[in-house]
C-alpha positions in Angstrom: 92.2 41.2 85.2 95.4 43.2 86.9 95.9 42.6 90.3 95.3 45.4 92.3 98.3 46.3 94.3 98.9 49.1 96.3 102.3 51.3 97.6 103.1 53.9 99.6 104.2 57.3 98.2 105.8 60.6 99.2 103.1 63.0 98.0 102.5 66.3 98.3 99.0 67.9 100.0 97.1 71.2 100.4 96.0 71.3 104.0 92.4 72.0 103.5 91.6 70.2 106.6 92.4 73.5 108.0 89.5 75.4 106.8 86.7 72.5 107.2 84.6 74.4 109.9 84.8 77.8 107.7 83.9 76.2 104.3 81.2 74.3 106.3 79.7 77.5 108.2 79.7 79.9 105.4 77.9 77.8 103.4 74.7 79.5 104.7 76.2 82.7 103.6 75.8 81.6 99.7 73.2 81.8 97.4 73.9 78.8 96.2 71.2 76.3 95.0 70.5 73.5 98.6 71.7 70.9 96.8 75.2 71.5 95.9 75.3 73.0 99.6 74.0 69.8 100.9 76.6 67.7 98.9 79.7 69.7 100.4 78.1 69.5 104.1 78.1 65.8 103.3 81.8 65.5 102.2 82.9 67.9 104.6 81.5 65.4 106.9 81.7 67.4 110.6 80.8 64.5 113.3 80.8 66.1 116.7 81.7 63.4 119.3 84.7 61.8 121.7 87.9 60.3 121.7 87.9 57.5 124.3 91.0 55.0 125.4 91.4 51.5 125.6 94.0 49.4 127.3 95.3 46.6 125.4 94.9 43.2 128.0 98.3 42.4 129.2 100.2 44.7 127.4 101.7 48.7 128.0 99.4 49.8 125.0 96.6 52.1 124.9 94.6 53.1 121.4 91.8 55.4 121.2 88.6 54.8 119.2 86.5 58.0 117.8 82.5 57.5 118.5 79.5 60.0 118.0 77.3 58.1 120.6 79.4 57.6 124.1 76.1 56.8 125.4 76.2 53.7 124.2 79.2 52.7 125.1 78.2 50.0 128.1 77.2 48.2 125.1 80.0 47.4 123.6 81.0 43.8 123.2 84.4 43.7 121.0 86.6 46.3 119.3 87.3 46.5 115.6 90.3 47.8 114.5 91.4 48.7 110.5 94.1 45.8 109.1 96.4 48.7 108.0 96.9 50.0 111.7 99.9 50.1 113.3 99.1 48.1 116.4 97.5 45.5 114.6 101.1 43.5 114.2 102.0 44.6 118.4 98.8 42.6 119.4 98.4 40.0 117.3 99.0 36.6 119.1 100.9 33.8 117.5 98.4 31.8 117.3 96.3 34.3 114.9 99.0 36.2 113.5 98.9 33.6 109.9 95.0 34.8 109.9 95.7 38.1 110.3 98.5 38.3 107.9 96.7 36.6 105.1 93.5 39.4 106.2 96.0 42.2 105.7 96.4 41.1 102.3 92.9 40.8 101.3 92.1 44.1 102.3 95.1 46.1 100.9 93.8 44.3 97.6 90.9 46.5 97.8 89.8 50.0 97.1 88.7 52.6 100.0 85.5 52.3 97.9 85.0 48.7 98.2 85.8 48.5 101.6 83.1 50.8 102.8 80.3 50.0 100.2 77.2 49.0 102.4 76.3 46.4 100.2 79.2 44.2 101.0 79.2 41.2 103.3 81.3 42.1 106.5 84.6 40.1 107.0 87.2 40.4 109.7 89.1 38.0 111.9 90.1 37.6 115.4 93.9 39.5 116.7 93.9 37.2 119.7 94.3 40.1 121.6 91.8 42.1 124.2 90.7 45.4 125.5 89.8 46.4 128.8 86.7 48.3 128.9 87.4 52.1 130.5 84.1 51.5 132.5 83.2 47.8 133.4 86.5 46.1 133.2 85.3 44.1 130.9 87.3 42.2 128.0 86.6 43.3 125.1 87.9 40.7 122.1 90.0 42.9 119.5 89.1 42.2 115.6 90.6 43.8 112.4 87.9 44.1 109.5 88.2 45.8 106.2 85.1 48.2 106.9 87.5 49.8 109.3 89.6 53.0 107.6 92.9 53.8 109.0 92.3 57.4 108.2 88.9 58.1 109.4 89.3 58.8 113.2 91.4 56.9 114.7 91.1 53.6 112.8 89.7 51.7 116.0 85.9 51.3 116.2 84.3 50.2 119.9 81.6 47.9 118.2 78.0 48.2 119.6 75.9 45.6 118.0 73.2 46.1 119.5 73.1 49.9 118.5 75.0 50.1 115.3 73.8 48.1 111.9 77.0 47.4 110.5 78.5 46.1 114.1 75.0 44.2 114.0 75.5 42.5 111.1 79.5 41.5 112.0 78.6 40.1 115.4 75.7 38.0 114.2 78.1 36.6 111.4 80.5 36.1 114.0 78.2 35.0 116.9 79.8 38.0 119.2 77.3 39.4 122.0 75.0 41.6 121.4 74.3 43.9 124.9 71.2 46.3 124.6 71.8 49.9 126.5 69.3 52.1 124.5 65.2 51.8 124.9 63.2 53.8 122.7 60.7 56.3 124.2 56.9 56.0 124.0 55.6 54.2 120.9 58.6 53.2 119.0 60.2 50.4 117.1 63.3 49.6 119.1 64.1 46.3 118.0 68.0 45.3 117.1 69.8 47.2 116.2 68.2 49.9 117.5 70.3 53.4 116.3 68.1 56.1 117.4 68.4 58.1 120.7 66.5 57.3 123.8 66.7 56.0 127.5 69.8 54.6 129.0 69.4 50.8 129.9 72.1 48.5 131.8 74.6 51.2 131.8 75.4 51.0 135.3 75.1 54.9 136.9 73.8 55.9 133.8 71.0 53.9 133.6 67.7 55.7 132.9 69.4 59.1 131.5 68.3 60.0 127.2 70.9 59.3 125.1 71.6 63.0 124.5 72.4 63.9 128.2 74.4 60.7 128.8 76.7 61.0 125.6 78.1 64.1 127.5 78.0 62.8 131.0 79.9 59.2 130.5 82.5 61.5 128.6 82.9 64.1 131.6 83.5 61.0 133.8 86.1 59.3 131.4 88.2 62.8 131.1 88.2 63.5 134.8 90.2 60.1 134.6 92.2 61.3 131.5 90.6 58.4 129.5 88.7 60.6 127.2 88.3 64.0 125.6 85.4 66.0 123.3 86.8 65.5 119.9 85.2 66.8 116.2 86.0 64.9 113.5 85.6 65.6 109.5 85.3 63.3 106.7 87.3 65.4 104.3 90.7 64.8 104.0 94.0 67.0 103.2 93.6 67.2 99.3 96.3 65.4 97.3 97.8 67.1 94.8 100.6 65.6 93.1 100.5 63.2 90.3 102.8 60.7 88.7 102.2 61.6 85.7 103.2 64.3 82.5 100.4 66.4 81.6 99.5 68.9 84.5 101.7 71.9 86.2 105.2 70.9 87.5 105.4 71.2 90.8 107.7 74.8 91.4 109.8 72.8 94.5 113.5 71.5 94.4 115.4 68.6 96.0 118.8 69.9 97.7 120.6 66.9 99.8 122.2 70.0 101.4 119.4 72.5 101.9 116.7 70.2 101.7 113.4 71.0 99.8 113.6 74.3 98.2 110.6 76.2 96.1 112.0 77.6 92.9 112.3 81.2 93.2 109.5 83.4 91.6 111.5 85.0 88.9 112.1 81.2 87.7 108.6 80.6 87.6 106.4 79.6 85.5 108.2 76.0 85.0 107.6 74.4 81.9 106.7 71.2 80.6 109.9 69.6 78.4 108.1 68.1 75.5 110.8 65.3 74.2 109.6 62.6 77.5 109.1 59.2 76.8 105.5 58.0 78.3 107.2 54.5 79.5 104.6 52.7 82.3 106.9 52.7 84.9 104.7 54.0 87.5 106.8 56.9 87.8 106.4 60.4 86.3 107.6 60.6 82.8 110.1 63.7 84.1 111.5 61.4 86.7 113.7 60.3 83.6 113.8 63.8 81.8 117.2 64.5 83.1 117.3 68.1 80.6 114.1 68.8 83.3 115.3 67.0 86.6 119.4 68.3 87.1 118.8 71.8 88.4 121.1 74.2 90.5 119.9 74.6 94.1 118.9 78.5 94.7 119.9 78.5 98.1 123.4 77.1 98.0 124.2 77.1 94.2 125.0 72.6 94.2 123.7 70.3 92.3 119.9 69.4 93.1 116.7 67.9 91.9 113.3 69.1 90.4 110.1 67.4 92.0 109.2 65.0 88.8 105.4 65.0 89.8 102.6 67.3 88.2 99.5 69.2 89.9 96.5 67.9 90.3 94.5 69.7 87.5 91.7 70.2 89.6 94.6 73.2 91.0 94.8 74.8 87.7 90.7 75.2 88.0 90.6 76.3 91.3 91.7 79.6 90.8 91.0 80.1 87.1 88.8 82.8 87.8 91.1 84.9 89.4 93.3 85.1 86.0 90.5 85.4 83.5 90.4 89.5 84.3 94.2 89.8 84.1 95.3 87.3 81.8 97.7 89.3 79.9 99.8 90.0 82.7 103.1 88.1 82.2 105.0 90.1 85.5 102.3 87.7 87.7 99.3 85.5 88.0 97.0 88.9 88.6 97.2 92.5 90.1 96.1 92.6 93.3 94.3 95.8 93.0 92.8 95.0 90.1 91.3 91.6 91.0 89.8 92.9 94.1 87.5 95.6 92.5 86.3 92.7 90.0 85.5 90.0 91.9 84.0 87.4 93.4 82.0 86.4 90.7 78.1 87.7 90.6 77.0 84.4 88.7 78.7 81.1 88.4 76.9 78.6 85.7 77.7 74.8 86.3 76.9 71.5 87.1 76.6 69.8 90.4 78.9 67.0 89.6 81.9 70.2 90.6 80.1 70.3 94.2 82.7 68.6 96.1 85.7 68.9 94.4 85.8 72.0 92.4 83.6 74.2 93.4 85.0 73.1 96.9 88.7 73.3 96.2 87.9 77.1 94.5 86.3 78.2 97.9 89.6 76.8 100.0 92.3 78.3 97.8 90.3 81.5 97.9 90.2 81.6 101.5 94.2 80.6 101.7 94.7 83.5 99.6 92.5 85.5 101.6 94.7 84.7 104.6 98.2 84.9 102.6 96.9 88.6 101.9 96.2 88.0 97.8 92.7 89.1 98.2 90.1 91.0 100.1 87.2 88.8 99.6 85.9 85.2 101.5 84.4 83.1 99.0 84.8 82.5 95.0 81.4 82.9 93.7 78.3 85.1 94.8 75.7 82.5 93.4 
């Protein structure tokens, strides 16, 4: 019965965004059962596809929406953008900005989960606000529902009901057109919505073309004008890592109002957990109020400083496990070198798929980051 409420937090992240496309492409490499290869394509999530700009009606603002299928952009009828975007409160109209407030609320009640569950009925309401579209001119009335995600592309969806099921579903709730620019080929069921590639209909110059030539050509034209660009886009996102809580590794950084954030030096590491806390629900971590723990010297200029009070992620601690099991009585350092590069990767790792996407994912990124830092001499964790 606790009301869901949610705040904003400076966290700390590993930038695994950074090696998507390798963790997706050497997938084929590994002798890994299809499956658990399947399930990290899937949360990798590449989508090849465009960026394409919008003007906002009567206003100097622009926004960009991220689509897969340009070719079926003559049938968009109204723009959806997420409630948690930033131009959401620039656009919004008097007369709709109560609406839209009240909106904002009910979706930042609500889990990422919940939002994008298929089985929920779509909800959303009107900015008062319109976009011009880049290739008819057309207004284009601007929405906010929750089954938008500020974080996946660019939180701005052009909505294609006609061609899209979940836009579908919205504009017959809402009674917003529904414009068909897709006919199937040959003997096909292309009634609404109708998601599948085929022939170009009531798409002006582009009428007639398939789908798959015209999703590159209506792009080429938009970027000769500077209104669009080829873009690839992955589900996964940077990976969180640290936790407001006690039990896990203490993050090795400190807080210097002079010098800034500082990582503790590596002859101070590891950093221990102090075991007198008090576990008070605070919604802080229980070091925050350790002050034994938190009242350090800076390294750099010798003052008075900080520790981080959040913990790892313990899905850290297992990501590299493997690389200490052959070394683990070496106290001078978390393994030789040398020593781990003659042993591993692993021949044979035994385990279930429920580690597919996070650990067995997460072990493959920090051994390629210590690949490229120069720790070891191999690509990928385990053989198979």
């Amino acid at each position: 019965g606790t009301e869901v409420t949610k705040k904003d937090l400076t966290q700390w992240f590993f930038k695994i965004t950074a090696y998507a496309e390798e963790l997706l492409e050497k997938l084929d490499e590994l002798d890994w059962p299809e499956k658990t290869k399947i399930m990290q394509r899937n949360w990798i999530g590449k989508s090849d596809g465009a960026e394409i700009e919008f003007k906002v009606d009567g206003k100097d603002l622009t926004f960009k929406v991220f689509t897969t299928r340009a070719d079926t952009l003559y049938g968009a009828t109204y723009v959806v953008i997420a409630p948690e975007h930033e131009i959401v409160d620039l656009i919004t109209t008097d007369e709709y900005k109560q609406a839209v407030e009240e909106y904002k609320e009910y979706a930042r009640k609500q889990s990422e989960i919940e939002r994008l569950s298929t089985e929920k009925e779509k909800t959303g309401v009107f900015t008062g606000a319109y976009a011009i579209h880049p290739l008819t001119g057309e207004k284009l009335p601007i929405w906010i529902a929750d089954y938008v995600i500020a974080t996946y592309g660019t939180g701005c969806v052009m909505a294609v009901p006609a061609h899209d099921e979940r836009d579908y579903e919205f504009a017959t709730k809402y009674n917003l057109p529904i414009k068909r620019v897709i006919k199937g080929i040959g003997d096909v069921d292309d009634s609404l919505p109708f998601v599948e590639y085929g022939v170009l209909i009531n798409s002006g110059e582009f009428t007639g073309i398939k789908s798959e030539e015209a999703r590159i050509k209506i792009v080429e034209k938009l970027q000769q004008e500077g209104r669009a660009s080829f873009k690839v886009n992955y589900r996964l996102r940077d990976w969180l890592v640290s936790r407001q809580r006690y039990w896990g590794a203490p993050i090795p950084v400190i807080h210097c109002e002079r010098c800034g954030i500082v990582p503790v030096p590596e002859e101070d590491l590891p950093v221990l957990l102090p075991y007198d806390v008090e576990f008070a629900p605070t919604g802080e971590s229980p070091l925050k109020k350790h002050e034994g723990f938190m009242n350090v010297t800076c390294p750099k200029c010798g003052g008075k400083a900080l520790r981080d009070p959040d913990t790892l992620d313990t899905f850290v601690d297992s990501s590299w496990y493997f690389l200490r099991y052959p070394d683990n009585k070496n106290d001078k350092e978390p393994f030789n070198k040398e020593w781990i590069n003659k042993m591993l990767p692993v021949d044979k790792y035994v385990g279930g798929a429920e580690h597919a996407t996070m650990h067995l994912l997460y072990a493959r990124f920090v051994t390629k980051a210590l690949r490229d830092l120069g720790y070891l001499d191999f690509d990928e964790p385990f053989k198979s």
